[in-house]
C-alpha positions in Angstrom: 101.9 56.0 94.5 105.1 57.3 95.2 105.1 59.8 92.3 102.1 61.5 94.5 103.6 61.4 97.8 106.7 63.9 96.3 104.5 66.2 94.5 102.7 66.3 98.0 105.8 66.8 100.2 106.8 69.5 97.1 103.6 71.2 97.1 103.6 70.9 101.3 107.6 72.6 101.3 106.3 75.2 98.4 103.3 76.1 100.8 104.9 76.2 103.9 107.9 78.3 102.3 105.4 80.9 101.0 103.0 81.0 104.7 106.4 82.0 106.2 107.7 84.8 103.7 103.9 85.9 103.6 104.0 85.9 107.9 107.3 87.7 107.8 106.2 90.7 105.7 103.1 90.8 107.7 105.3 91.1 110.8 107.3 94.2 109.0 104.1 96.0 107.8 103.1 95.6 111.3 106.6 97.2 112.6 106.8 99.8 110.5 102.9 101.0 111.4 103.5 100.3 114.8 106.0 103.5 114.6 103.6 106.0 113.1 101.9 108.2 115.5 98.3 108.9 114.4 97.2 111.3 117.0 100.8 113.7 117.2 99.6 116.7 118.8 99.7 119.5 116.4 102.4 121.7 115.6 101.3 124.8 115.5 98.4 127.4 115.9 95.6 124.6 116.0 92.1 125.4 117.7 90.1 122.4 119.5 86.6 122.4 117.7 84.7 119.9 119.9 82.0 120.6 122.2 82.2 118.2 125.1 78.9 119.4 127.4 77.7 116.5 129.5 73.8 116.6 129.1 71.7 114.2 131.3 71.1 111.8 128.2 74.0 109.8 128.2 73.2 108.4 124.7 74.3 111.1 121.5 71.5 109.4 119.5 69.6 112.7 119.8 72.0 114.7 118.4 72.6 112.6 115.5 76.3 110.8 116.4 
């Protein structure tokens, strides 16, 4: 009985080792995302190519979007 109860505690250490090196790379992955800036404004000669009209449908499901 005993035997079962340390490969439990050493399974339970192993485990709880592994959820807090897998949380701290998570947190890191997160960090280093967190400093990329998807929508930079462009640098450079760049042309807006979206038509924003406001029609009286306020749905786009007749246009196809």
């Amino acid at each position: 009985m005993e035997k079962h109860f340390k490969e439990a505690v050493k399974i339970f250490i192993l485990f709880m080792i592994g959820a807090c090196f897998f949380t701290v790379c998570l947190h890191y992955i997160y960090k280093e995302f967190q400093e990329i800036h998807r929508y930079d404004l462009p640098e450079g000669p760049a042309v807006k190519v979206t038509n924003e009209e406001a029609g009286w449908f306020p749905f786009d499901i007749l246009k196809g979007e």
